[in-house]
N, C-alpha and C positions, 0 to 999 in steps of 0.2 A: 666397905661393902663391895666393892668393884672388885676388890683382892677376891672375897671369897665366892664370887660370879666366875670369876674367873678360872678358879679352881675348879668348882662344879662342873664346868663345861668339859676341862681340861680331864677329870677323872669321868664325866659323863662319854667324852670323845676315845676314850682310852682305856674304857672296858671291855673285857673280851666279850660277852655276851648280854644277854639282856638278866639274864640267872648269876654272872658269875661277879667277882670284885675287878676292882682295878689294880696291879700295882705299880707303884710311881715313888720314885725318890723325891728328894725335894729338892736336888737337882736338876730332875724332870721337868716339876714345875717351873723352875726358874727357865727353864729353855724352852716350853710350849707356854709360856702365857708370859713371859717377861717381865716378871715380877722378882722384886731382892727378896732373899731368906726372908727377912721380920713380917714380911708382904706376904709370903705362903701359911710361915706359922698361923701371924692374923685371921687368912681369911679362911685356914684348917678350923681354926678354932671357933671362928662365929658358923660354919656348916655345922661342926658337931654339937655345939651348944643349943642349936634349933634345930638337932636331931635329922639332917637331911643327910649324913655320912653317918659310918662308923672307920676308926680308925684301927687299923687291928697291926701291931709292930710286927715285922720279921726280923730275923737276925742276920739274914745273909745279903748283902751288898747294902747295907743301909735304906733298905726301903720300906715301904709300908703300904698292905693292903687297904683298902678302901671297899667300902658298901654304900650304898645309896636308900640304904634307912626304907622308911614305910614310903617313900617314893615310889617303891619298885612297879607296885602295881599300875603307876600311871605313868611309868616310865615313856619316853619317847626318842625315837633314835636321834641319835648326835653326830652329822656329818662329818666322820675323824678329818676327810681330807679338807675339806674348809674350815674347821677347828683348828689345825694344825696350824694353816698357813698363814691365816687371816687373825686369828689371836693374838699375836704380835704386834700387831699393825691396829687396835683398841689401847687407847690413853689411859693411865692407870689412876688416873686425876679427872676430877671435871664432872658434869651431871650431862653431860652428854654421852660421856661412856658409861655411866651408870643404866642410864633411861635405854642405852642401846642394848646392852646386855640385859634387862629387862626385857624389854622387848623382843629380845631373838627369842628367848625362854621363852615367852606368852607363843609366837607365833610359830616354836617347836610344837608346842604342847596342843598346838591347833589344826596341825599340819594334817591334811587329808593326802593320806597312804599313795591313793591313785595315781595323781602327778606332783606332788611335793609342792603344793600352792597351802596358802591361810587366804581364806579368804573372811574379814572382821572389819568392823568400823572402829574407828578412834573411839568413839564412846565403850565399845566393850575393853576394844585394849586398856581404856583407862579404866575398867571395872575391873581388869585383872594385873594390871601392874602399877596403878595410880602417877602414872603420865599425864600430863597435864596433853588436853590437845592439840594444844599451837606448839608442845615440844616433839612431837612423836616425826613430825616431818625432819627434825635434825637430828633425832635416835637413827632415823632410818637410814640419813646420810652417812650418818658412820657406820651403818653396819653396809650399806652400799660399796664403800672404800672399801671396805676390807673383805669385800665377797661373798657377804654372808647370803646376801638374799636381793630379789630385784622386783621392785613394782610391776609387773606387768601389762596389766591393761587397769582402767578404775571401772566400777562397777556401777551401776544405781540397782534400788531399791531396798536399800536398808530399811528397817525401822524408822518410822519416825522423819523418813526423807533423808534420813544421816549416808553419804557415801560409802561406799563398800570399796577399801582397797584388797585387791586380788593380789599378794605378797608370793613370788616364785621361789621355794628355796632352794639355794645351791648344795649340792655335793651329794656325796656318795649314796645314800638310803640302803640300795640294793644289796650292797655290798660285792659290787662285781670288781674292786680295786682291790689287792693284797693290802689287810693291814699294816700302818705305818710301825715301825719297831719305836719303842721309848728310846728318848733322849741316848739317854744311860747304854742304851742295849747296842746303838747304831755307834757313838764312839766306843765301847768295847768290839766291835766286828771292823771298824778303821783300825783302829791301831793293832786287832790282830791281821789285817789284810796289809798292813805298812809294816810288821815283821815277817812276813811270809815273800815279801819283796826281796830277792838277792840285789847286792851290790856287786 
């Protein structure tokens, strides 16, 4: 399951728009999320089988289009530059990278537009990602390592007297940075800029 978190992120990170697909080799994959081939096909296949992709082949470089299924409509932006960089640095083993990725997903999907905070108590997160509550402090610490997101202040007044953490997410939203180029795209413009080099 981590495999195909992983992926989602990585074709959610590396969509051209909110309307359009993604495309990514499996190459691609293998260099934004740092997973072996058998680890992309896996986690392609359990997204398309619970229908959150569609898989559509092309013929030219070995790649393959991507859609993001009946998702679209509640689509939520995916910080490419913290996706990019910070996806690597997530263990592709363990219930603590599971429960992270989990959780980055819930507190996208939560994220208020204005200043890219969630603010949610551990009782909803576990109503929408079924996290146990005494795990959710160590989801968060791995997604802390790797950039994804920072507690910023804690809140009172939840429900119920339950604490409110105020969760600040990192990276792009706005889209004021030039998208990053795929894997694939940035080593074909190296090695044609290392033949355009005279000796």
């Amino acid at each position: 399951m981590i495999a195909a978190l992983k992926c989602y992120l990585a074709i959610a990170a590396y969509r051209v728009d909110q309307s359009g697909d993604t495309v990514l080799s499996t190459w691609d994959f293998i260099q934004i999320a740092r997973l072996s081939k058998p680890m992309v096909f896996e986690g392609l296949t359990i997204l398309e089988a619970f229908g959150l992709i569609q898989i559509y082949p092309r013929e030219a470089s070995n790649t393959h289009a991507f859609g993001l299924g009946e998702l679209t409509t509640g689509f939520r932006k995916v910080p490419q530059d913290v996706v990019a960089a910070g996806l690597p640095l997530i263990a592709n083993r363990g219930a603590a990278s599971l429960d992270a990725l989990k959780l980055y997903l819930a507190l996208l999907y939560n994220r208020n537009e204005e200043d890219n905070s969630t603010t949610i108590s551990h009782v909803k997160l576990r109503e929408y990602t079924g996290i146990r509550p005494e795990n959710i402090v160590r989801a968060y610490s791995v997604l802390h390592t790797a950039n994804f997101v920072v507690i910023e202040r804690l809140a009172t007044g939840g429900a119920n007297g339950h604490p409110l953490n105020v969760y600040r997410m990192r990276g792009d939203f706005a889209g004021r940075r030039p998208r990053l180029q795929r894997p694939s795209e940035q080593r074909r413009s190296d090695r044609a800029a290392d033949r355009a080099i005279p000796f």
